[in-house]
Backbone as ProteinMPNN parsed JSONL, in Angstrom:
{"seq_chain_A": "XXXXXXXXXXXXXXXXXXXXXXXXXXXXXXXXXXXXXXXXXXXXXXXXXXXXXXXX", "coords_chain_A": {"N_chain_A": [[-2.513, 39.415, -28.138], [0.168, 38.05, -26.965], [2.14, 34.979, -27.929], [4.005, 32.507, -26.653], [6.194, 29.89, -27.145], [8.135, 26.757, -27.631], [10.149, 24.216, -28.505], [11.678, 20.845, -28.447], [14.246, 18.371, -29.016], [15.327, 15.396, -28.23], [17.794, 13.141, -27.285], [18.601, 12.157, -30.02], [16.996, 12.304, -32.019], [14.402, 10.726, -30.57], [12.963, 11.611, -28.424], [10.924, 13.993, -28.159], [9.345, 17.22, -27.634], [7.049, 19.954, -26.997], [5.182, 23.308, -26.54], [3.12, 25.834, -26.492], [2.51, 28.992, -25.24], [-0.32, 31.296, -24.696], [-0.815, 34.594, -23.305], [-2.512, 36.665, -21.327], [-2.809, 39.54, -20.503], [-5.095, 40.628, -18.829], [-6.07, 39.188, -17.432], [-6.127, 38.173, -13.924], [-4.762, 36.242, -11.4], [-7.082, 34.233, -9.146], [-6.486, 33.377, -6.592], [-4.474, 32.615, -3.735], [-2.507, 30.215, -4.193], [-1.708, 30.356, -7.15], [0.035, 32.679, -7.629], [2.144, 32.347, -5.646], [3.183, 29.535, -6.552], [4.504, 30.406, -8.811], [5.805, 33.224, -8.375], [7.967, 32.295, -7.272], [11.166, 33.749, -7.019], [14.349, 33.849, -6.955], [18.193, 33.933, -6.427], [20.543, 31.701, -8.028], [23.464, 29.588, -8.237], [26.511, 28.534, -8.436], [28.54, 27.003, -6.281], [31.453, 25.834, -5.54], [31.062, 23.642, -6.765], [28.216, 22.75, -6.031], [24.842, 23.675, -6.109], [23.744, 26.77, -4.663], [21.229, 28.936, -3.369], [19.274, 31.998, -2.508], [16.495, 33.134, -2.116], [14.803, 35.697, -3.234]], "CA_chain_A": [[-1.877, 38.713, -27.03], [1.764, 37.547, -27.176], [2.404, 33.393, -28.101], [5.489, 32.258, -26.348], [6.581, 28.635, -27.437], [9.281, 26.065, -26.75], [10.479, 22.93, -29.027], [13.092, 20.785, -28.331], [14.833, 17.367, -29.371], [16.29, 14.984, -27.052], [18.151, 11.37, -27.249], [19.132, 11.905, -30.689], [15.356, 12.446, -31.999], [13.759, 9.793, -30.419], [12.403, 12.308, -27.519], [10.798, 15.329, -28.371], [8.623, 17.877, -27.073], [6.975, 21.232, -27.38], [4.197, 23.813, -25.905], [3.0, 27.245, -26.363], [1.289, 29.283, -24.43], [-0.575, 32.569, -25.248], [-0.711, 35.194, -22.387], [-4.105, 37.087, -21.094], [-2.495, 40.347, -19.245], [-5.875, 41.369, -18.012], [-6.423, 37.956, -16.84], [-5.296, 37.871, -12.687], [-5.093, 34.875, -10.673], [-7.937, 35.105, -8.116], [-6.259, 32.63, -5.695], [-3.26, 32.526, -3.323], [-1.767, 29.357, -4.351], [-1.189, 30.458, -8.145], [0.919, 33.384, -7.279], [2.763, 31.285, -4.704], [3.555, 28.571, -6.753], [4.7, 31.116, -9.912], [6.685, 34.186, -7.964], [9.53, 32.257, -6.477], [12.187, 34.127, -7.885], [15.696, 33.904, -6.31], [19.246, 33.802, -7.471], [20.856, 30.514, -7.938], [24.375, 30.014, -9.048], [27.504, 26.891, -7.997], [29.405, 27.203, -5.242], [32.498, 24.829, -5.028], [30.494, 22.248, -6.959], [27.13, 22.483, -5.333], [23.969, 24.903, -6.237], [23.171, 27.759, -4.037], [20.253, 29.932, -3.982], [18.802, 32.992, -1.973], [15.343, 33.807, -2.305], [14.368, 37.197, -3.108]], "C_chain_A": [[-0.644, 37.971, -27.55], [1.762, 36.154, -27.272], [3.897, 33.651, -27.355], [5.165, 30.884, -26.828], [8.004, 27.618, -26.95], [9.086, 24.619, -27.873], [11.17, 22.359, -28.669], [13.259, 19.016, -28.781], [15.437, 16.592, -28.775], [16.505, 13.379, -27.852], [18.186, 11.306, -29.045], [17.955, 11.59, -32.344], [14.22, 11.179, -31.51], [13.245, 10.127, -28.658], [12.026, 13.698, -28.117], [9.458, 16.067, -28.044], [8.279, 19.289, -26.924], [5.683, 21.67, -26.995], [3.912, 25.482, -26.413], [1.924, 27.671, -25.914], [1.086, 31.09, -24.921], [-1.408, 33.264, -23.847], [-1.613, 36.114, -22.297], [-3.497, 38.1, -20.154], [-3.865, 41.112, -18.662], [-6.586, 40.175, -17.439], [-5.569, 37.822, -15.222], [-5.892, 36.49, -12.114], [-6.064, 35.35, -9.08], [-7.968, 33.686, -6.657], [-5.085, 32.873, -4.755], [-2.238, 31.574, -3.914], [-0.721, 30.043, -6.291], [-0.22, 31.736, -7.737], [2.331, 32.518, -6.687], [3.758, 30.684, -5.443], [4.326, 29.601, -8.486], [5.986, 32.626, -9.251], [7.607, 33.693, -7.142], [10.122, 32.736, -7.018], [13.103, 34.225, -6.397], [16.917, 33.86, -7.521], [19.998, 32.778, -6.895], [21.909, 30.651, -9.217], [25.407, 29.142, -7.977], [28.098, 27.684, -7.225], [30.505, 26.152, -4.753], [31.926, 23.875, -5.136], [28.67, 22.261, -6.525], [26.325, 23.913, -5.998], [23.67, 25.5, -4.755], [21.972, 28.525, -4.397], [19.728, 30.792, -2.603], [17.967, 33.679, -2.933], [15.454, 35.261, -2.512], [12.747, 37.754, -2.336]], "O_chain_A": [[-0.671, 37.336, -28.604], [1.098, 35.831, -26.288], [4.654, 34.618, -27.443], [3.974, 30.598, -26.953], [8.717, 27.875, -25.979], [7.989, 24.077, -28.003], [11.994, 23.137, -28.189], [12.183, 18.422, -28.847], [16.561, 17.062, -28.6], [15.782, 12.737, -28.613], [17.726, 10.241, -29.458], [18.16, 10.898, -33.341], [13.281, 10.86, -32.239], [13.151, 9.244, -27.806], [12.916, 14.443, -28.527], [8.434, 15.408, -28.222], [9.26, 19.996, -26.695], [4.825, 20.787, -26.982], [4.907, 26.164, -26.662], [0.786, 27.207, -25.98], [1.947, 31.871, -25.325], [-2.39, 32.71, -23.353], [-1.708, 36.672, -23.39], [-3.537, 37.772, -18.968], [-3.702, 42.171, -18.055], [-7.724, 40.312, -16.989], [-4.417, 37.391, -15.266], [-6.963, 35.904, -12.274], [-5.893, 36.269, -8.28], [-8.922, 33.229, -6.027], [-4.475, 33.773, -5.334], [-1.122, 32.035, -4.154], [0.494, 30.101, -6.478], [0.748, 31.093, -7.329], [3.314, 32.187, -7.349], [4.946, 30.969, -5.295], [4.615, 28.729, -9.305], [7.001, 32.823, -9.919], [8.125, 34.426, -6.299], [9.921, 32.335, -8.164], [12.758, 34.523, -5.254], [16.855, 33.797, -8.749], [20.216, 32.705, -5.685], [21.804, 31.182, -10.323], [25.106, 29.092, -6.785], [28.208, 28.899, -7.391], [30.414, 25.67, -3.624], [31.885, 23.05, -4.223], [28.051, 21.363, -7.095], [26.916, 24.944, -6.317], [23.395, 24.762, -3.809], [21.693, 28.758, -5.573], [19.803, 30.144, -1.559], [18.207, 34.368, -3.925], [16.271, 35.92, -1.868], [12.473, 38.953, -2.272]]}, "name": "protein", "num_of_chains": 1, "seq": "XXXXXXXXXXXXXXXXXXXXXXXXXXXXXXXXXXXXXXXXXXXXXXXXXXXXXXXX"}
């Protein structure tokens, strides 16, 4: 199973923070909400200063 991770450094080190998560592809979500709350995907991108976005 695949690790993804994430570190990062903030305020000059006096913030910092980090996670990894290891991924179960024969593991499905057996709810509505987790989908839901995980497949928004759209495209988002400035418009004369301001964010836009359209769902997909």
């Amino acid at each position: 199973m695949p690790t993804y991770g994430y570190e990062v450094e903030r305020f000059r080190g006096q913030g910092t923070s980090s996670f990894a998560v290891r991924t179960d592809p024969a593991r499905r979500a057996d709810d509505e909400l987790s989908p839901w709350l995980t497949q928004r995907f759209g495209l988002h991108w400035r418009v004369a200063g301001r964010t836009a976005f359209i769902p997909i």
